[in-house]
C-alpha positions, 0 to 999 in steps of 0.5 A, spaced: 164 150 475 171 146 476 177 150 477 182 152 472 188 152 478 191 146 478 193 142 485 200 138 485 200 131 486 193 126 488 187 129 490 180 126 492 173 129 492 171 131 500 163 128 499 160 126 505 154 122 505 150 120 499 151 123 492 146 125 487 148 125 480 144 127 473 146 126 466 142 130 462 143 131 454 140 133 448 142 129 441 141 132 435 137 127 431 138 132 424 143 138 423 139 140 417 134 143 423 139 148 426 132 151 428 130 146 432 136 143 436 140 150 437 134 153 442 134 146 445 142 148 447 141 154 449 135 152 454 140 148 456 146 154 459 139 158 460 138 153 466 145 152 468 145 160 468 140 160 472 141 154 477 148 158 477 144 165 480 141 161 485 146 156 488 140 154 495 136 150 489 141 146 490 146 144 484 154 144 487 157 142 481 157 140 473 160 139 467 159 139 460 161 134 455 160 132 448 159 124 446 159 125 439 158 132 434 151 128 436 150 129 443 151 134 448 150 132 456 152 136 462 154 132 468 150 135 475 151 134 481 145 136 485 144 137 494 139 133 494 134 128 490 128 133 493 132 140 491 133 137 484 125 135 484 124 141 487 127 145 481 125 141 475 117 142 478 118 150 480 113 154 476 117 160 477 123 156 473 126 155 466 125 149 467 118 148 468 116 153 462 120 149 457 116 142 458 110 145 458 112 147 451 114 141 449 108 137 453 104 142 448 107 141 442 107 132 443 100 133 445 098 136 438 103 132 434 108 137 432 114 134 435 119 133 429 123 128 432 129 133 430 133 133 437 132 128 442 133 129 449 134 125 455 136 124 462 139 119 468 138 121 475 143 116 479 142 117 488 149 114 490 150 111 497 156 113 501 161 107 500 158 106 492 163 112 489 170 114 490 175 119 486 182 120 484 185 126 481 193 127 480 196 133 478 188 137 475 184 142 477 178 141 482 173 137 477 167 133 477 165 130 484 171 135 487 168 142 484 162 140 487 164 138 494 170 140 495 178 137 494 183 133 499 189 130 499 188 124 497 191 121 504 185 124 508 181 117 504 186 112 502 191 111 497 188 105 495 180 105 491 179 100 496 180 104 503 176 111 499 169 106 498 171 104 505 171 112 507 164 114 512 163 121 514 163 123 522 155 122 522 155 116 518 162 113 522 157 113 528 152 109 526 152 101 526 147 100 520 152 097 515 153 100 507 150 097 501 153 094 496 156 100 491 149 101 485 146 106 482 139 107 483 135 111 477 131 116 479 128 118 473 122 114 473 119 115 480 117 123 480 120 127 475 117 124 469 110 124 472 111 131 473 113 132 465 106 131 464 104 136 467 109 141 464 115 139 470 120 134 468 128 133 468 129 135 461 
């Protein structure tokens, strides 16, 4: 989900309001187990392949990336905290039949610790992110929400963080101090132990 056509000079993502981020990954804990890790895999592009199809459950954006010939992880954006809860929940998708699996088999110990799975949930408030790309194509935060030219937003970091969408300009409540705020503990692990889950 990023574009292939590169856009001249600086650019910045076009987000409004909070961003909602998902790290999610797979580390392979022993090659030799190609029968454990490769489905894993390939659940995973089963997923994106899935959401892709169906773009009102809410994923905007994602990029997949590798942090060593270990560890494989797809950057997601997502519309909203709940639309990811929702998906990571719903019976009628991929996501839910694979935890369910997994669930089963730590319950009767026949997890192998062959592949380990992971993932980090991050709600980021509006003026606690900002983005800067010269001379690429849309990428990242900017393939999930839409490309500027960088001047709509500032040049400076400063002026981007400074940045308030139209609804938010109008309202007087101050900003928040730029954090990230985990979500992988509230919901969506307390659904894993019922066959949902973020996996």
């Amino acid at each position: 989900m990023s574009g292939t056509r590169v856009t001249a000079g600086r650019t910045t993502a076009a987000a409004e309001g909070d961003v909602v981020v998902l790290l999610i990954g797979m580390r392979v804990n022993h090659f030799y187990a190609v029968h454990q890790w490769v489905p894993v895999f390939l659940a995973m592009l089963r997923m994106l392949r899935e959401l892709e199809k169906q773009p009102g459950r809410g994923l905007l954006g994602r990029v997949l990336l590798t942090a060593s010939p270990r560890t494989y992880y797809v950057v997601q954006y997502w519309e909203s905290r709940e639309k990811l809860y929702a998906y990571a929940s719903s019976p009628d998708m991929f996501h839910h039949r694979a935890w369910a699996i997994i669930n089963r088999k730590e319950r009767a110990g026949r997890l192998r610790r062959h592949v380990g799975l992971w993932h980090e949930t991050y709600v980021v408030p509006e003026g606690s992110y900002e983005s800067i790309y010269a001379d690429m194509p849309a990428f990242g935060l900017a393939a999930a929400h839409g490309v500027l030219p960088v001047e709509k937003r500032g040049r400076s970091g400063a002026d981007r963080f400074a940045h308030r969408g139209t609804a938010s300009a109008s309202e007087a409540a101050p900003v928040a101090a730029p954090a990230g705020v985990p979500g992988a503990g509230s919901g969506v692990e307390a659904e894993a132990e019922t066959g949902g889950g973020a996996g």
